[in-house]
N, C-alpha and C positions, 0 to 999 in steps of 0.2 A: 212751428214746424209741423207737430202734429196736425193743428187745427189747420194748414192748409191742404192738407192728405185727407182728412173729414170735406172738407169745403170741395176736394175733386170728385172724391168717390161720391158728393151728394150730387153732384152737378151731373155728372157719368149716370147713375141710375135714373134721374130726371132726363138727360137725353135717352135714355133708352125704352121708358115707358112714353116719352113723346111721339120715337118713332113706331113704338107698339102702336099708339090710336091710329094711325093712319096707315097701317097695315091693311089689309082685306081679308077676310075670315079666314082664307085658307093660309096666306102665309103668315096671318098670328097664329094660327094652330103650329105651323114649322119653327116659328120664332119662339114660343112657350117649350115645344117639345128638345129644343135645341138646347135652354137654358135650365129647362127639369134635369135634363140627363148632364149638365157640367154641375148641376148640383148636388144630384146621386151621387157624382165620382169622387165631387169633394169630400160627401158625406161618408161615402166607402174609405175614405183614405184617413178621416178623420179616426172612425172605428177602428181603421187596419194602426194605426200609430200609437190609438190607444193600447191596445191589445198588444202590441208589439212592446212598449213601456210596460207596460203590467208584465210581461213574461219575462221581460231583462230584470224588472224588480223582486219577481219571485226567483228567478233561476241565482241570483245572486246571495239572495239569504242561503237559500240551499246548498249553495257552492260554498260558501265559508263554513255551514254547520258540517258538511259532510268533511272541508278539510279537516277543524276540530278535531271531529272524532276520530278521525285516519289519525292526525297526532299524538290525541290519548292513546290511542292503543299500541302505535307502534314506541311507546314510552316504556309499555312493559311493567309501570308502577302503577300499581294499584292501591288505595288506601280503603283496606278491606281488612276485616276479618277471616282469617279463616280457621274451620273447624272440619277437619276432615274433607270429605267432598262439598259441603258448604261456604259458601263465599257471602258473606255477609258487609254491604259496602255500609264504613262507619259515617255515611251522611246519611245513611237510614235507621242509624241506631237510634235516633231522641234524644242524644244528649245535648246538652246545651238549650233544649227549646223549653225548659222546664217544666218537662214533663216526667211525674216520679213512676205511674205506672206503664208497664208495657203491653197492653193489653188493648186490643183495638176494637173491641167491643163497650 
């Protein structure tokens, strides 16, 4: 199946550069300029699709992390210390990573 879809499109551009040779200068200049510019388009469309997946793939992380955080927060729990106006969150305290001082220097 595939190999006969190879076998056409080789046949196809083999007829097309045959009728290129016997073209006359100015309409293989029409004939090049015809198929530069269906290959710019493709090439524009290929970037544009690119770009278009890159943006559905980034808009997507972004879209789950910012629900996340909409969820923590309208959760209202916190796993935190607090000391007065200080809010100390206890995954910043150190414990558990075996570390004995607290000193970040």
């Amino acid at each position: 199946m595939i190999e006969t879809l190879f076998a056409a499109l080789g046949l196809t551009v083999c007829l097309l550069l045959l009728l290129r040779m016997g073209l006359g200068p100015a309409k293989r200049q029409r004939f090049d300029a015809f198929w530069r510019r269906r290959l710019d388009g493709l090439r524009r469309s290929g970037q544009w699709l690119q770009r278009q997946w890159r943006l559905l793939r980034a808009s997507r992380g972004a879209r789950q992390q910012a629900e996340d955080l909409i969820d923590r927060a309208k959760g209202g729990r916190v796993d935190a210390e607090r000391d007065g106006n200080v809010i100390r969150p206890r995954r910043f305290s150190g414990k558990g990573r075996g570390r004995d001082d607290r000193t970040l220097h």
